[in-house]
Phi, psi and omega in degrees: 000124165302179169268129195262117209245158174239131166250155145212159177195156214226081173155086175339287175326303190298329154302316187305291197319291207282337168293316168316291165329300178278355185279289197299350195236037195022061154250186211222102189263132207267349195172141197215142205235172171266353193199152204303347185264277187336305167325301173325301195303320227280300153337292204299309201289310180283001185007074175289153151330299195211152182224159180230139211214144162259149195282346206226091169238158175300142168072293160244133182293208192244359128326294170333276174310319190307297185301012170253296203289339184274337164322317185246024156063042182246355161191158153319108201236160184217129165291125161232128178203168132337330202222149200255338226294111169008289193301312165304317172274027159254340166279307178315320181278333165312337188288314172105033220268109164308354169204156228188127179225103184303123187278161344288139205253167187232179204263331173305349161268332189260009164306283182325321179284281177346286186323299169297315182294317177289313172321301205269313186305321176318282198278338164286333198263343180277260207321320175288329179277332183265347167272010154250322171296345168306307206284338183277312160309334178297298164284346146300310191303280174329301167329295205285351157269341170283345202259321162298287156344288167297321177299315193292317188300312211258332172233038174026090134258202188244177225272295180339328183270333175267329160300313196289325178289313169324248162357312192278302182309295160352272199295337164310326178247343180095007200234141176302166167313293175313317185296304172346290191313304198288311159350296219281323177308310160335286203256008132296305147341297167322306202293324186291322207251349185287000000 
């Protein structure tokens, strides 16, 4: 499947050019606005790979737009402009922006940028999933100990004998480990509180 790219530019020819340009290097532009709000909509509906945005558009630029799309974790975005300036490339980066394309762009440039952008955009959303399931085992983790604690406490096992009690209700009822936990947290509480 190709990468399905949203361009915008608020200066037709430049639309033409680089969709012709991105047609020929086989991505697949899926959509195209003239100003920086339309890019949004086109985005949020259209869920492209990658967008490609010129920062100086009518109504919102293309800084602007880039940090809300990079924000809401909807696509890679690469900056096209004219102009090089410190300052602009210190908003891109605050922006979260993956990529930067000097106009007149050339075509040996702009693959390479796509690629990397898509590639780094890939490997944040991998990194961001395995850092929720860390953080969702971890609170699991928590559960099944306080939930171990009370079985040691309340029926004097050993730490081994309430993992194990534990464990056993799991595959016996089929339910993760956590439900377990939270069961058992549950009707000590009920008990506690009687």
């Amino acid at each position: 499947m190709p990468a399905r790219i949203v361009i915008a530019d608020d200066e037709p020819i430049i639309r033409l050019d680089l969709r012709e340009l991105l047609t020929s290097l086989g991505y697949d532009v899926v959509g195209e606005a003239a100003d920086g709000r339309t890019a949004l909509e086109l985005v949020s509906k259209l869920k492209p790979d990658l967008v490609i945005l010129d920062i100086k558009m009518p109504e919102i630029d293309g800084i602007d737009a880039a940090e809300t799309i990079t924000r809401e974790g909807l696509a890679p975005v690469v900056l096209l402009t004219a102009y090089s300036e410190r300052d602009l490339v210190e908003r891109a980066k605050r922006a979260g922006v993956a990529g930067y394309l000097i106009k007149p762009f050339r075509e040996s440039e702009i693959m390479p940028v796509i690629e990397l952008a898509l590639a780094q955009f890939h490997e944040m959303q991998r990194l961001e999933r395995q850092v929720v399931e860390l953080q969702e085992a971890l609170e699991a983790r928590k559960v099944i100990e306080r939930a171990k604690g009370i079985l040691m406490q309340v029926h004097g096992l050993s730490e081994a004998e309430a993992f194990q009690r534990m464990r056993r209700l799991s595959m016996d009822k089929r339910k993760p480990m956590r439900e377990i936990a939270e069961a058992i947290l549950l009707a000590h509480q009920i008990e506690s509180s009687s």
